[in-house]
N, C-alpha and C positions, 0 to 999 in steps of 0.2 A: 500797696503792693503786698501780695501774698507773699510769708516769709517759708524757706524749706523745711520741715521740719525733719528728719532724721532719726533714725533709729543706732542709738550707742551703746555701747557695753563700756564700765567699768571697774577695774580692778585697783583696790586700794589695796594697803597694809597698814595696818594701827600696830604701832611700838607697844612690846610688852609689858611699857610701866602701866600702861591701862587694862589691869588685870582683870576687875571685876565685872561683873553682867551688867551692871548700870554705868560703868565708864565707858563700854564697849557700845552700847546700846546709845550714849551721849553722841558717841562720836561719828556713829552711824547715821543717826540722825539727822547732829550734823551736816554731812555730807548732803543726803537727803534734802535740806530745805535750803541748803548754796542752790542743788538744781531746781528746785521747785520757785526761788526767789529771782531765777534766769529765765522762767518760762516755763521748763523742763517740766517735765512727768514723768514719774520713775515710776515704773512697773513690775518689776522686780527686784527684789533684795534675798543673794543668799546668801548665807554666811556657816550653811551644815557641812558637814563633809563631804566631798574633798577640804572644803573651803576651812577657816576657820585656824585656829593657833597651828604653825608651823614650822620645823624647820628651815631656815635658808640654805642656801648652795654655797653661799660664801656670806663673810661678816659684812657688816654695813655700818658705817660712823656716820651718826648724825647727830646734830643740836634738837634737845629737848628744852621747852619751854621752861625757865627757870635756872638753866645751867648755862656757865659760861662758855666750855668746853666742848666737843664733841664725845659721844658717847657709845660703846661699841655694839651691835644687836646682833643677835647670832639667829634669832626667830621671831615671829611677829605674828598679826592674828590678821589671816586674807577677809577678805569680802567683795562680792560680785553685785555689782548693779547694773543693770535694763534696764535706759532709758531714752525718752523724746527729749529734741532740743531743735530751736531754730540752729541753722548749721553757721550763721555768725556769731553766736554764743558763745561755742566755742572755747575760743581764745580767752573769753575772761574766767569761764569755766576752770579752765587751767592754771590762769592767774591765780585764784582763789584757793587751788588745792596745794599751789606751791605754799600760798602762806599758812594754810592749816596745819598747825601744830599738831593734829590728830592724827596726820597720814603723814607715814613715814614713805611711802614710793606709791605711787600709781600710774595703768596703765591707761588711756582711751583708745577704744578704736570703736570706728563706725562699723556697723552692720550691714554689709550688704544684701540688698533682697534682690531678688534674682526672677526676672520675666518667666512666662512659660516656655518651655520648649518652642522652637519655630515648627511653622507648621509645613511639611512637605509642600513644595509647588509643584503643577502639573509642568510637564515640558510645553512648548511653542506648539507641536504638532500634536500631541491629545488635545488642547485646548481648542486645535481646531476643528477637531473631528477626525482627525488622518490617525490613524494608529502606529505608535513607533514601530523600524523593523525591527524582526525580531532576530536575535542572533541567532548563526547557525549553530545546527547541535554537533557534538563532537560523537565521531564516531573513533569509539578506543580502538577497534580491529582493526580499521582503517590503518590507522596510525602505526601499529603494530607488524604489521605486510613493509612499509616501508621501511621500519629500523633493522627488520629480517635483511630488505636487498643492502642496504648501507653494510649490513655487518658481512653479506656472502660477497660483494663488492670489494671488501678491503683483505677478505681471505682470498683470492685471486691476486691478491697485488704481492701478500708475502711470497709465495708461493716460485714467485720468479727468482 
């Protein structure tokens, strides 16, 4: 059975104790070969700006590898990944980022691709040959002449 495969984006965050370009670069990695060891094929990696060390919106307490305690992060360093996955993957995908001490929040979502526009259908009666009618044209004067009697109409009525 052919498995689905899927187009993903995801968004991590690495805690700021991995300051350096070679811890940052470890962790991305990383990440990188959990999907590649799932099947996945990651096609994109960015991590320039926008992306990259950030302020957060609000603090975040988590367990870092090594510590007993919870630890409080006020900023963190984002990265975006595009990738392929069979779409039962998934689930252990996630598994695996929960346990990764490297990433402090991530997000998944799937990618939608989106068919071409539909394409105009002809009606029942061009398909037959019969030519739709066609609407009448409006004639504005027309229209005009009668809101004239409507209005000399109701000046006859004050009038009494």
């Amino acid at each position: 059975m052919r498995e689905r495969r899927r187009n993903y984006e995801l968004l991590f965050i690495i805690p700021p104790i991995r300051i350096g370009d070679e811890e940052i670069g470890n962790a991305i990695e990383r990440v990188a070969q959990t999907i590649a060891n799932l099947g996945g094929t990651v096609t994109e990696i960015n991590h320039a700006p926008p992306w990259g060390r950030r302020k957060f919106a609000y603090p975040i307490r988590a367990y870092i590898e090594g510590e007993a305690s919870r630890r409080v992060f006020t900023e963190g360093y984002y990265v975006l990944v595009h990738f392929q996955m069979a779409a039962d993957r998934i689930a252990e995908l996630e598994r695996l980022l929960k346990l990764n001490d490297s990433v402090l929040r991530y997000m998944l979502t799937l990618i939608e691709t989106r068919s071409p526009a539909p394409v105009a259908v002809k009606s029942a009666e061009a398909r037959d040959g019969v030519e739709p009618e066609e609407a009448e044209e409006f004639d504005e004067d027309e229209d005009e002449d009668e809101d004239a009697e409507y209005v000399e109409a109701d000046e006859e009525t004050d009038d009494d």
